[in-house]
Structure formats: C-alpha cells, structure tokens
C-alpha positions, 0 to 999 in steps of 0.5 A: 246390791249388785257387786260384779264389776268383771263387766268393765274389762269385756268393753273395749273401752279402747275404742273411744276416741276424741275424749276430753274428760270422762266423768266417774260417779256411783259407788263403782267410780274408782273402779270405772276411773281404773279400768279407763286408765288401763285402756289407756287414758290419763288421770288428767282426763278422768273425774271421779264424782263420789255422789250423784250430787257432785255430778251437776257441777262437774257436767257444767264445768264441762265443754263439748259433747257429753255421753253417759254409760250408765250401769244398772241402777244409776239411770233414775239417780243420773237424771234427777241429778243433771236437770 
C-alpha cells in the first residue's frame, strides 16, 4: 500500500478559508488532522473518523457546504459510504 504522506506538507492547506469542520478518515486521518493543525486550524474544527463507516454520520451531523479531498484509493470506499 501506498505509505507516503510528504504530499500533505506540498498543499497550502492555509488557503482555505470560511471552514467550519474538516472531517479526516482513511488510514491516514491522524496524519491529515496534523497537518491541518499546522496550517493553523483548532482541534475543535477537526473530525477524525477511524473507518469509512463513521463518515455517514459525522457528514449528517454537519451544516454548510461539504468538500472532500480525497487521496488515492478512498474515492470508491467514500462513495459507497455517504449515500
């Protein structure tokens, strides 16, 4: 599987503005949620989901507009997991 995760430190994850909630999951979530806390985001603003499974409910626990940034692999397992 693949193991590099360098990727998250080359988006300027900084220039995201007007967010609420950002919602990890996949086997990388930990990773993801630190690198949004570099760029500057709470621990209050940040979901980490374990499993595909949990990602249902946070997303329909949640206002607003929703984006997904999805890594290689998740695509198939986020769609089955949101409708």
């Amino acid at each position: 599987p693949y193991q590099d995760i360098s990727w998250l430190y080359d988006i300027d994850f900084e220039l995201l503005t007007n967010v609420d909630k950002i919602i990890c999951v996949g086997d990388w979530a930990n990773d993801i949620a630190a690198r949004f806390i570099v760029a500057g985001y709470s621990e209050e603003q940040i979901i980490v989901c374990k499993n595909f499974s949990s990602l249902k409910e946070s997303l329909n626990n949640s206002n607003g507009t929703i984006y997904a940034l999805l890594n290689m692999g998740t695509e198939v397992p986020f769609k089955e997991n949101i409708t």
